[in-house]
PDB file of N, CA, C and O in Angstrom:
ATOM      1  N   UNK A   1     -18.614 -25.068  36.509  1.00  0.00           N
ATOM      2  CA  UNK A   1     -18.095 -25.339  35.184  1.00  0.00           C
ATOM      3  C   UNK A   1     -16.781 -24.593  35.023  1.00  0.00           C
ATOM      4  O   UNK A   1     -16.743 -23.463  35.509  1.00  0.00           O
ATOM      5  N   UNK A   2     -15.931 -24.960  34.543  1.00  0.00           N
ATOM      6  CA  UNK A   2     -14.497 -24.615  34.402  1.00  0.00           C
ATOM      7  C   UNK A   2     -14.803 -24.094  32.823  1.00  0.00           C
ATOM      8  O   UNK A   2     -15.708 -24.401  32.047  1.00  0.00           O
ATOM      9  N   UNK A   3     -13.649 -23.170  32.684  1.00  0.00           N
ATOM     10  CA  UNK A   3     -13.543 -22.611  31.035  1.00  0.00           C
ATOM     11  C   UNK A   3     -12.152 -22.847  31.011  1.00  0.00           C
ATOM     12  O   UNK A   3     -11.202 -22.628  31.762  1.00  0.00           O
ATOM     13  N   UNK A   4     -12.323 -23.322  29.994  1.00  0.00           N
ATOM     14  CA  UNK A   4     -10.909 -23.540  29.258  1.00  0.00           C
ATOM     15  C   UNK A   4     -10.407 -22.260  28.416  1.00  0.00           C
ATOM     16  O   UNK A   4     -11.115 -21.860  27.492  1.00  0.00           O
ATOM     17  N   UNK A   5      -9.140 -21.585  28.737  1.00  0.00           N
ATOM     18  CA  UNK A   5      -8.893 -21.084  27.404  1.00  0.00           C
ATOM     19  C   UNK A   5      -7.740 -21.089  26.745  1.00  0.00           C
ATOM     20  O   UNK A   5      -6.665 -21.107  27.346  1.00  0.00           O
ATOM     21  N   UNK A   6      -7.804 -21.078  25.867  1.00  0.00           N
ATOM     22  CA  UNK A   6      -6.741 -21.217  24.509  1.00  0.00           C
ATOM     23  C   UNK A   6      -5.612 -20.591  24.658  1.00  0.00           C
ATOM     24  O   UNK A   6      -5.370 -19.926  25.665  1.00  0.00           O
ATOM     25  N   UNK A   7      -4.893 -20.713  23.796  1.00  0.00           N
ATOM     26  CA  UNK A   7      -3.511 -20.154  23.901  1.00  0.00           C
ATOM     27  C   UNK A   7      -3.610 -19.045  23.079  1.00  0.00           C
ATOM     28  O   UNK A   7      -4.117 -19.423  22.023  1.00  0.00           O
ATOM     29  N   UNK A   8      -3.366 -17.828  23.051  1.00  0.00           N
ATOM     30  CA  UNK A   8      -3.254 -16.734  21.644  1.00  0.00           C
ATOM     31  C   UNK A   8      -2.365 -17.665  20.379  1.00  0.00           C
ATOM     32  O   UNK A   8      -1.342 -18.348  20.428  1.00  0.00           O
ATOM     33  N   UNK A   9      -3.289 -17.314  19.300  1.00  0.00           N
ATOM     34  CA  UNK A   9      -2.236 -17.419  18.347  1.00  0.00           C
ATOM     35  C   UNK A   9      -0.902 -16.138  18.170  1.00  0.00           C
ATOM     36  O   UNK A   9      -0.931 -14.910  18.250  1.00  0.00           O
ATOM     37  N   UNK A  10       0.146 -17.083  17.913  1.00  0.00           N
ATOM     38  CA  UNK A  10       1.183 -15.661  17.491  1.00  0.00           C
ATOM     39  C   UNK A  10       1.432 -15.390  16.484  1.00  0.00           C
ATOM     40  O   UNK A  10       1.173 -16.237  15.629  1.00  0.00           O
ATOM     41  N   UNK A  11       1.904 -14.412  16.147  1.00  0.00           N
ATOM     42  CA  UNK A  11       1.955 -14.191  14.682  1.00  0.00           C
ATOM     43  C   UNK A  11       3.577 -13.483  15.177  1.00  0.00           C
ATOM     44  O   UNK A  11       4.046 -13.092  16.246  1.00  0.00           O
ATOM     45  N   UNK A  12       4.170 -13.600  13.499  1.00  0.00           N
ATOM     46  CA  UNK A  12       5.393 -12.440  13.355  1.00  0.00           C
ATOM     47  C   UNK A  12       5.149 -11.818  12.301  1.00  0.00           C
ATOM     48  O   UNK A  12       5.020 -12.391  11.219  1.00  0.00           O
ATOM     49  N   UNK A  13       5.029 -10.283  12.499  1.00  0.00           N
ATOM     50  CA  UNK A  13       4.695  -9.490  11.849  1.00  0.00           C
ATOM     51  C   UNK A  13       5.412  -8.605  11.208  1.00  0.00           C
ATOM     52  O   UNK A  13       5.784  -7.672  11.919  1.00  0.00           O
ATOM     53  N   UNK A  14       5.958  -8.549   9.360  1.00  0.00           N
ATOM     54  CA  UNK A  14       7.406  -8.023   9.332  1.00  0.00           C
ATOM     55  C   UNK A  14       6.910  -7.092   8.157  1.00  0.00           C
ATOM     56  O   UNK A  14       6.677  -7.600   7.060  1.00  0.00           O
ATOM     57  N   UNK A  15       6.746  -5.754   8.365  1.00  0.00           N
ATOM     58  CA  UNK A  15       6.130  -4.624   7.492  1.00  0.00           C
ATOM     59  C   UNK A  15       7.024  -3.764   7.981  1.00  0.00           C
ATOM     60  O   UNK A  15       7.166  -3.593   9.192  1.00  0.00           O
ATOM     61  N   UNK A  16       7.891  -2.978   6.834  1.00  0.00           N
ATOM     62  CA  UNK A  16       8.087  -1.480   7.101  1.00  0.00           C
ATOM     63  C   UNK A  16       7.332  -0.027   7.203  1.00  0.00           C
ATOM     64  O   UNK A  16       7.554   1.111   7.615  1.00  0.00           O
ATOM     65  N   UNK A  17       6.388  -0.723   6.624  1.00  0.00           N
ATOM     66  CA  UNK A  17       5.179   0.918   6.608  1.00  0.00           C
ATOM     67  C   UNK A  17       4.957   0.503   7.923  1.00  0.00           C
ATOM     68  O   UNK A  17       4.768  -0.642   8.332  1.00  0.00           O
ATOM     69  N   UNK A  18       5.017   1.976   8.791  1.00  0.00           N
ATOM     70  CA  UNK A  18       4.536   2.075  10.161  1.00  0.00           C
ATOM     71  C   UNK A  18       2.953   2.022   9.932  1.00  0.00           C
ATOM     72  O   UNK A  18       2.327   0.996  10.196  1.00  0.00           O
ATOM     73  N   UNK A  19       2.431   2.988   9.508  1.00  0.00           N
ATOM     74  CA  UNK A  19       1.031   3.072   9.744  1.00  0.00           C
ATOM     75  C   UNK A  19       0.482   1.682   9.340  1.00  0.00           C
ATOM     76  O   UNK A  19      -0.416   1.138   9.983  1.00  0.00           O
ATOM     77  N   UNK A  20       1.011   1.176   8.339  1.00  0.00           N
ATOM     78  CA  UNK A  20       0.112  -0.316   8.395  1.00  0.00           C
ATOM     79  C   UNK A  20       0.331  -1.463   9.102  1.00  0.00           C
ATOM     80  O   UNK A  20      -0.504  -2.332   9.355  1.00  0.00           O
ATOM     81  N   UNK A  21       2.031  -1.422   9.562  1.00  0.00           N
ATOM     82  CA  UNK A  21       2.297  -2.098  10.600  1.00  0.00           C
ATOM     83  C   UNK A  21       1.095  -2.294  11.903  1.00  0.00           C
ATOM     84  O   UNK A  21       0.478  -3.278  12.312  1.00  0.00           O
ATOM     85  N   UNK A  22       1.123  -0.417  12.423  1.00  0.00           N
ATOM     86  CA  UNK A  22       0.044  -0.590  13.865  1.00  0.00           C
ATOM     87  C   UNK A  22      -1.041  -0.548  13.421  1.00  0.00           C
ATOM     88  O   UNK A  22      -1.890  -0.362  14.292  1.00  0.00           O
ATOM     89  N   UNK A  23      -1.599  -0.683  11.951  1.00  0.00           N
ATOM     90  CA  UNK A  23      -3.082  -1.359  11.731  1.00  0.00           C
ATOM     91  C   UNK A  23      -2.886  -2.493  12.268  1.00  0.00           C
ATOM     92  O   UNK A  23      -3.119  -2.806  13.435  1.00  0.00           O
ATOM     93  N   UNK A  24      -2.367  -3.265  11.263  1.00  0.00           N
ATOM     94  CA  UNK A  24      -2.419  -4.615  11.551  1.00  0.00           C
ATOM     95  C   UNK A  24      -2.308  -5.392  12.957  1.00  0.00           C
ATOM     96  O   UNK A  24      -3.078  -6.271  13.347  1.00  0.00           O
ATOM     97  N   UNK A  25      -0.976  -4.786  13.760  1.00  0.00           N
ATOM     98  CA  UNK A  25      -0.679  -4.825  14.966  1.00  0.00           C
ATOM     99  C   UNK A  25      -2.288  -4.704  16.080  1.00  0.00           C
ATOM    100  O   UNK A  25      -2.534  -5.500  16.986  1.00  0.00           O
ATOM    101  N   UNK A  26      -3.240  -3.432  15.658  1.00  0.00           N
ATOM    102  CA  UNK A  26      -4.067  -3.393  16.782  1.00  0.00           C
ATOM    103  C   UNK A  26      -5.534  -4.251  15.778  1.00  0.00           C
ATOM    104  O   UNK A  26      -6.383  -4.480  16.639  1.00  0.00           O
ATOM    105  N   UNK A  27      -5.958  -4.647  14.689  1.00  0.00           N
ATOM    106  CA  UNK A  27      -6.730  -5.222  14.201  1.00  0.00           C
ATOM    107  C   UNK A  27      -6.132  -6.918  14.973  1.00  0.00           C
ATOM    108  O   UNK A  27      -6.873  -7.477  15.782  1.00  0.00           O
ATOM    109  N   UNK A  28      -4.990  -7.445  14.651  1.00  0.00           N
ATOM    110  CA  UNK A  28      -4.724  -8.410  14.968  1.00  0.00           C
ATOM    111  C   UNK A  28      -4.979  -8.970  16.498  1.00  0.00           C
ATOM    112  O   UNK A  28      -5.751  -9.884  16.793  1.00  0.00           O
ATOM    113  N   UNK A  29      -4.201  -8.256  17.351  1.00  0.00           N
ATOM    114  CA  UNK A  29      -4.390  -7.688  19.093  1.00  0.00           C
ATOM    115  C   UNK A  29      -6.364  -7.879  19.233  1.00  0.00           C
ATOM    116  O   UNK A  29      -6.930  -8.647  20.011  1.00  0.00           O
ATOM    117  N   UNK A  30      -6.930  -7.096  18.405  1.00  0.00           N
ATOM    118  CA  UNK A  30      -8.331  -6.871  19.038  1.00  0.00           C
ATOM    119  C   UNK A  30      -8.676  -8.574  18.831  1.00  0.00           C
ATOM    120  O   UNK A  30      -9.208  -9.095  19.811  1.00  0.00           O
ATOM    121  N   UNK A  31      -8.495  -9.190  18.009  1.00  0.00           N
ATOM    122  CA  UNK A  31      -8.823 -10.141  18.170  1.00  0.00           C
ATOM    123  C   UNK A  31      -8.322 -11.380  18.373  1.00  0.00           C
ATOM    124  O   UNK A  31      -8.289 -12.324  17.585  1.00  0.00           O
ATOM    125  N   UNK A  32      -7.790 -11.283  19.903  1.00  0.00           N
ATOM    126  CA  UNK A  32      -7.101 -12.113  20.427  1.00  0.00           C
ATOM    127  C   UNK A  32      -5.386 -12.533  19.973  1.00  0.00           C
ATOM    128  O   UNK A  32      -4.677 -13.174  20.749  1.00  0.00           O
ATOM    129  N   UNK A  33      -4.984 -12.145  18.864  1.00  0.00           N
ATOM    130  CA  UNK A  33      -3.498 -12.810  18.858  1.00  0.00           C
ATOM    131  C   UNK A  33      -2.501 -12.073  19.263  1.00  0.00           C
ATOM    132  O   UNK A  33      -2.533 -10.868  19.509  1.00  0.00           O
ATOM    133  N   UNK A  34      -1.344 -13.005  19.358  1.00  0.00           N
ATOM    134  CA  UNK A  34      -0.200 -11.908  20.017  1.00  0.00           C
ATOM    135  C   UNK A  34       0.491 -11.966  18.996  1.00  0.00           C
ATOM    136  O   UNK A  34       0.762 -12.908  18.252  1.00  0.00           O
ATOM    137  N   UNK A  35       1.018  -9.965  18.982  1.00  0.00           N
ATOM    138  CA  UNK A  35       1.495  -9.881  17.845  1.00  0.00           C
ATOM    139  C   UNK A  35       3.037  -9.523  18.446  1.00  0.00           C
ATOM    140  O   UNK A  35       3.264  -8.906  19.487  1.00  0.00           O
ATOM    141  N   UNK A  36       4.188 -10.165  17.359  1.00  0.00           N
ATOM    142  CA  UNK A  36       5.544  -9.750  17.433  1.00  0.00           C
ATOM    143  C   UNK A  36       5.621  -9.280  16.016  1.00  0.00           C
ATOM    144  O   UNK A  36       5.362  -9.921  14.997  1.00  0.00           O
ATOM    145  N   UNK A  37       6.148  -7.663  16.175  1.00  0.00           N
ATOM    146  CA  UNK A  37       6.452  -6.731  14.743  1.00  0.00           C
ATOM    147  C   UNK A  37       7.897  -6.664  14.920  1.00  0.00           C
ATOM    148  O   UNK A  37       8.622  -6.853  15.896  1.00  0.00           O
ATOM    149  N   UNK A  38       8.197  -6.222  13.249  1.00  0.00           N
ATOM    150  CA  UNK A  38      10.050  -6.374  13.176  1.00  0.00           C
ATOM    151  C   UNK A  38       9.226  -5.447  11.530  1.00  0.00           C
ATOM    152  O   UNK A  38       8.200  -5.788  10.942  1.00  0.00           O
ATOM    153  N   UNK A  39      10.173  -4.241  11.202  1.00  0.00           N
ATOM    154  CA  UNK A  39      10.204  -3.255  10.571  1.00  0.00           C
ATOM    155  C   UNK A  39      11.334  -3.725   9.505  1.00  0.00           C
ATOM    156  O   UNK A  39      11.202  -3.180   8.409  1.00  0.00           O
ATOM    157  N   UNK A  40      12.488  -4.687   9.621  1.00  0.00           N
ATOM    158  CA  UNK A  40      13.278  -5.158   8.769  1.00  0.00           C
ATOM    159  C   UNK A  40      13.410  -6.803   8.809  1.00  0.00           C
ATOM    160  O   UNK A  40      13.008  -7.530   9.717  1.00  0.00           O
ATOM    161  N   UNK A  41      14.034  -7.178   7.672  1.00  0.00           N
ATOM    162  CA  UNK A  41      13.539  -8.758   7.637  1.00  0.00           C
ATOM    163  C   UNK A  41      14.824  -8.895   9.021  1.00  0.00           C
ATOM    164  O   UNK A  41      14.583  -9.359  10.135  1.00  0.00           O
ATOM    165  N   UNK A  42      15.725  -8.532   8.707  1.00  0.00           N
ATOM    166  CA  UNK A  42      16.918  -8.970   9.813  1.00  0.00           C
ATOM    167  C   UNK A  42      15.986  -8.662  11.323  1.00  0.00           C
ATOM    168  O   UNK A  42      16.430  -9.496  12.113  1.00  0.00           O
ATOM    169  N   UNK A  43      15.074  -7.964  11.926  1.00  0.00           N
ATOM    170  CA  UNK A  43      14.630  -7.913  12.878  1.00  0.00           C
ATOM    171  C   UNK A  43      13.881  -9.103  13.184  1.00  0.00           C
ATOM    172  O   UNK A  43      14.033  -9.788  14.196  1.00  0.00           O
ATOM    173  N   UNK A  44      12.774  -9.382  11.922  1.00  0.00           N
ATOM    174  CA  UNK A  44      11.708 -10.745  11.639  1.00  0.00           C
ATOM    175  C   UNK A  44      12.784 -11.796  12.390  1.00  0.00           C
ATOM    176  O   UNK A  44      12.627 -12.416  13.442  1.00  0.00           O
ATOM    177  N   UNK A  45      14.196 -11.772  11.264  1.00  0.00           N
ATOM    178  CA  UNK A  45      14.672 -13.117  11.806  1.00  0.00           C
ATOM    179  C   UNK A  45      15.340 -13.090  13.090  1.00  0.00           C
ATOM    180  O   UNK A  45      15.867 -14.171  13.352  1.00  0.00           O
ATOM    181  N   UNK A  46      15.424 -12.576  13.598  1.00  0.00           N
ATOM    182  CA  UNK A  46      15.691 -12.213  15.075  1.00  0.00           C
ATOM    183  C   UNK A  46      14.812 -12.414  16.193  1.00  0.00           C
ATOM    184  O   UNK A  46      15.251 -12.839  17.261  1.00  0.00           O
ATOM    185  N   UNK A  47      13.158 -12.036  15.957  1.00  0.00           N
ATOM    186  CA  UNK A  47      12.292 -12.471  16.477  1.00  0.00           C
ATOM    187  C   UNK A  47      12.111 -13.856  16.371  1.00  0.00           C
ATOM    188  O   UNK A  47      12.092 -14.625  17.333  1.00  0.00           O
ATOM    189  N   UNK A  48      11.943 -14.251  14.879  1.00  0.00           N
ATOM    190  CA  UNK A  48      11.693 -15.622  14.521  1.00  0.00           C
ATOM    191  C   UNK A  48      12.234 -16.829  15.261  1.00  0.00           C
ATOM    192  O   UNK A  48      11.723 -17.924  15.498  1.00  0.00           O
ATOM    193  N   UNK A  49      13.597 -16.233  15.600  1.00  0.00           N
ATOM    194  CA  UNK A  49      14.901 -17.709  16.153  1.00  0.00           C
ATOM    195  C   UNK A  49      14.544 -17.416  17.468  1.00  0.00           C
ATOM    196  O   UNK A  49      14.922 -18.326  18.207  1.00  0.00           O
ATOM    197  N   UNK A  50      13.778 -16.217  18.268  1.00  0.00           N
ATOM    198  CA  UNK A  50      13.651 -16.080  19.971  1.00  0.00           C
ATOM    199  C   UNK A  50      12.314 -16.876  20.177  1.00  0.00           C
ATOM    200  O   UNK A  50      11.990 -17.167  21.329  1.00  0.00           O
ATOM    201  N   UNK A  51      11.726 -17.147  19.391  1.00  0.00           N
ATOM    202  CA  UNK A  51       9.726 -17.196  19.919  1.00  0.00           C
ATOM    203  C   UNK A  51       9.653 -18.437  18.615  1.00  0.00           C
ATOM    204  O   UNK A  51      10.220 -18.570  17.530  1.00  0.00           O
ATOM    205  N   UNK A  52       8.423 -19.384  19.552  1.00  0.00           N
ATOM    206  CA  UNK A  52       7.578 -19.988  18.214  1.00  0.00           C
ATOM    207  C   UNK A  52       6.520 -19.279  18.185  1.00  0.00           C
ATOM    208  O   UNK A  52       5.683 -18.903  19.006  1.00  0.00           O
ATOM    209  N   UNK A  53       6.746 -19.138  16.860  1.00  0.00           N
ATOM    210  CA  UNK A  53       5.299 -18.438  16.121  1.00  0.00           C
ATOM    211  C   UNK A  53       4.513 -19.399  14.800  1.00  0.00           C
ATOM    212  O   UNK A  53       4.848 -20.254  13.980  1.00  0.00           O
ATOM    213  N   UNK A  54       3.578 -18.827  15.104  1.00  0.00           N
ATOM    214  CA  UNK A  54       2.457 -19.865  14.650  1.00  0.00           C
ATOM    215  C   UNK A  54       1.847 -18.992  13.083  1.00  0.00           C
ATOM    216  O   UNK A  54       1.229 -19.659  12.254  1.00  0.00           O
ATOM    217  N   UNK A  55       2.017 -18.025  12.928  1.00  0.00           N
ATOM    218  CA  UNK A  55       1.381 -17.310  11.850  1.00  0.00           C
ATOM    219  C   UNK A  55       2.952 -16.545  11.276  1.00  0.00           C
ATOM    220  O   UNK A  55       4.022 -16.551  11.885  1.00  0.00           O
ATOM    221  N   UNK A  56       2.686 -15.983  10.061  1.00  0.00           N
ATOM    222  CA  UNK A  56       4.008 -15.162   9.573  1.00  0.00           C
ATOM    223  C   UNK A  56       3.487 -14.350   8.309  1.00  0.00           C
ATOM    224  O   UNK A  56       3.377 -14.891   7.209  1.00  0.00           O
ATOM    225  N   UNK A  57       3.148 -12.911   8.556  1.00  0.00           N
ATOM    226  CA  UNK A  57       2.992 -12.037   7.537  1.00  0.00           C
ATOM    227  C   UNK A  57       3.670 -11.527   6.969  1.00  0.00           C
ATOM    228  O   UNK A  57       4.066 -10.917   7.962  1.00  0.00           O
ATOM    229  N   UNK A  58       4.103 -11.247   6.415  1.00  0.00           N
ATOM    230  CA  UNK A  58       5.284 -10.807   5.686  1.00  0.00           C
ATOM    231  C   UNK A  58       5.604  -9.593   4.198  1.00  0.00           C
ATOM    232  O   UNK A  58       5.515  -9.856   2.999  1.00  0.00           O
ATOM    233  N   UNK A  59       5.787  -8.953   4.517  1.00  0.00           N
ATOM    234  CA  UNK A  59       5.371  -7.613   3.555  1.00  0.00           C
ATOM    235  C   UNK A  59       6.645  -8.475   2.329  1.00  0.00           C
ATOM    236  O   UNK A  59       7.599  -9.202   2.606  1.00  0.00           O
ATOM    237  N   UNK A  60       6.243  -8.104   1.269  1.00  0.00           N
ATOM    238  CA  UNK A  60       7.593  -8.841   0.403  1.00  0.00           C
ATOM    239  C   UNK A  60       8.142  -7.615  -0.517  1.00  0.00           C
ATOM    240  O   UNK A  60       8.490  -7.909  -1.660  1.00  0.00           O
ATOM    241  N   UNK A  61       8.241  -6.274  -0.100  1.00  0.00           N
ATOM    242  CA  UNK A  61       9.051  -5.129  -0.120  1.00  0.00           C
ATOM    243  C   UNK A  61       9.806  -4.859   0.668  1.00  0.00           C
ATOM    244  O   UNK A  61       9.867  -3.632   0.751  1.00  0.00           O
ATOM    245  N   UNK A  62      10.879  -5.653   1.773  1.00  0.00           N
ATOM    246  CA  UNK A  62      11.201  -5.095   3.008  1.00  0.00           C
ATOM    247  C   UNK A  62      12.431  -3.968   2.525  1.00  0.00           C
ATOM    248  O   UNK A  62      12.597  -4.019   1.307  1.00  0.00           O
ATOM    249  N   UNK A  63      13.338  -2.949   3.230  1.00  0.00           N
ATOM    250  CA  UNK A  63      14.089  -2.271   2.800  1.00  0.00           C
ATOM    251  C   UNK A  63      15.600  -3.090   2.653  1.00  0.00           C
ATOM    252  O   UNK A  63      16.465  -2.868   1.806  1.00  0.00           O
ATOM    253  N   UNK A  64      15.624  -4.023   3.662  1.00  0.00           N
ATOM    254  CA  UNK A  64      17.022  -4.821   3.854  1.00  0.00           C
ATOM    255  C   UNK A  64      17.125  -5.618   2.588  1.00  0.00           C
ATOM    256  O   UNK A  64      18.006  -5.586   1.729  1.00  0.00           O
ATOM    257  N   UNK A  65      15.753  -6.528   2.677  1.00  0.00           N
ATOM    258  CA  UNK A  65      15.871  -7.768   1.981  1.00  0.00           C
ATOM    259  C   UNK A  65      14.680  -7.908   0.831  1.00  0.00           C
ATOM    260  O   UNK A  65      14.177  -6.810   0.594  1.00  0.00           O
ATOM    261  N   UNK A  66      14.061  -9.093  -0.006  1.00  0.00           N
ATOM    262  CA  UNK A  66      12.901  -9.707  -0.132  1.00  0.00           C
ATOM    263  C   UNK A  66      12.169  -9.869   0.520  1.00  0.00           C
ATOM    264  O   UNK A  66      12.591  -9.925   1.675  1.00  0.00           O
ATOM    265  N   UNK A  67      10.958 -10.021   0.401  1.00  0.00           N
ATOM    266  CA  UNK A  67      10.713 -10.492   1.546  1.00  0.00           C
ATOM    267  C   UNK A  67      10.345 -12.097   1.346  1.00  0.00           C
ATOM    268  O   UNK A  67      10.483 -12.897   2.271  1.00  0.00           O
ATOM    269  N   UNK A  68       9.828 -12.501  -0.054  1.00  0.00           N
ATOM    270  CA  UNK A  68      10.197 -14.112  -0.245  1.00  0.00           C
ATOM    271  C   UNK A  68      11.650 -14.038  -0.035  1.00  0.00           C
ATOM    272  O   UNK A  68      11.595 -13.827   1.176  1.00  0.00           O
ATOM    273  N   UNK A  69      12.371 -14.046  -0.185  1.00  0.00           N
ATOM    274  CA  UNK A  69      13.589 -14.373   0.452  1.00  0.00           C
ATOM    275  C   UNK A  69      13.810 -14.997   2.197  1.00  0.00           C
ATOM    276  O   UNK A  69      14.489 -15.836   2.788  1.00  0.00           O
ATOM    277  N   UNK A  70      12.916 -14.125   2.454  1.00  0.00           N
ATOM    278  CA  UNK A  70      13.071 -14.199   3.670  1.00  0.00           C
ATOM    279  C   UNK A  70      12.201 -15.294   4.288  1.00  0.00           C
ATOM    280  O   UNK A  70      12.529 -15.956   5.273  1.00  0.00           O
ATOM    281  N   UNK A  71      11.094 -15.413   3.629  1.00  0.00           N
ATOM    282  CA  UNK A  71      10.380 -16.760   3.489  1.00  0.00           C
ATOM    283  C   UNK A  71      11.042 -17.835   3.672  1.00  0.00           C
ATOM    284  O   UNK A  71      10.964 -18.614   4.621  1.00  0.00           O
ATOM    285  N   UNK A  72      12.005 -17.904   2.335  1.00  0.00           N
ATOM    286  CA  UNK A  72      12.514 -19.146   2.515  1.00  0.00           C
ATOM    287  C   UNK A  72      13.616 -19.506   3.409  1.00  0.00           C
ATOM    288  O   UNK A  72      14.005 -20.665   3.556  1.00  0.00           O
ATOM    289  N   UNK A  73      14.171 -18.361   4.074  1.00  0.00           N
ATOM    290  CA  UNK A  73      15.564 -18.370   5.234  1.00  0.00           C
ATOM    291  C   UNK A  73      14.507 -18.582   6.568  1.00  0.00           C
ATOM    292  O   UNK A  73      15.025 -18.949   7.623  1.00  0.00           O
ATOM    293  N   UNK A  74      13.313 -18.396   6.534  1.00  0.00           N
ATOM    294  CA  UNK A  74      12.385 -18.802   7.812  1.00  0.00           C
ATOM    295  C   UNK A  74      12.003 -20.662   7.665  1.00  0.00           C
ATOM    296  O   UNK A  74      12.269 -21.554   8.471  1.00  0.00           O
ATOM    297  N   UNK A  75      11.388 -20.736   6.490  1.00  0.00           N
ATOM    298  CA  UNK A  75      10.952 -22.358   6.140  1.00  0.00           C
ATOM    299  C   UNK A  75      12.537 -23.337   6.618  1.00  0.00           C
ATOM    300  O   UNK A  75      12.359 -24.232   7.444  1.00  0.00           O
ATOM    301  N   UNK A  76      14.255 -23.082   5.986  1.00  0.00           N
ATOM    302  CA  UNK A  76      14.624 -23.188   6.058  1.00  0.00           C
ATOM    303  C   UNK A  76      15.609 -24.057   7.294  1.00  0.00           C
ATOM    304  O   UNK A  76      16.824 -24.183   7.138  1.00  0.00           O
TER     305      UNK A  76
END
């Protein structure tokens, strides 16, 4: 019997709090997804335009920007 397996989901992960960043980062990780973190929205969108990502968390306090703002320069 062959197993198939899945692809990780990815996520982009854009929080300035460190400590909740690498919560999320190793809660997310334990269960299977791959995580890409960015500490400023300008990092997010930097990741965002290199990788498809399939999930997008998004703290909406970032220090640069909004972070709906940044929402909509991702949907965009």
């Amino acid at each position: 019997m062959v197993s198939q397996r899945t692809a990780a989901t990815r996520v982009l992960l854009v929080e300035n709090e460190g400590p909740i960043r690498r919560f999320l980062v190793t809660t997310l990780e334990s269960e299977g997804h791959e995580v890409f973190e960015a500490a400023t929205a300008v990092e997010g969108e930097t990741l965002a335009g290199n990788r498809r990502i399939d999930v997008f968390l998004i703290d909406l306090g970032l220090p640069d920007r909004d972070g709906v703002e940044l929402i909509g320069q991702l949907r965009a």
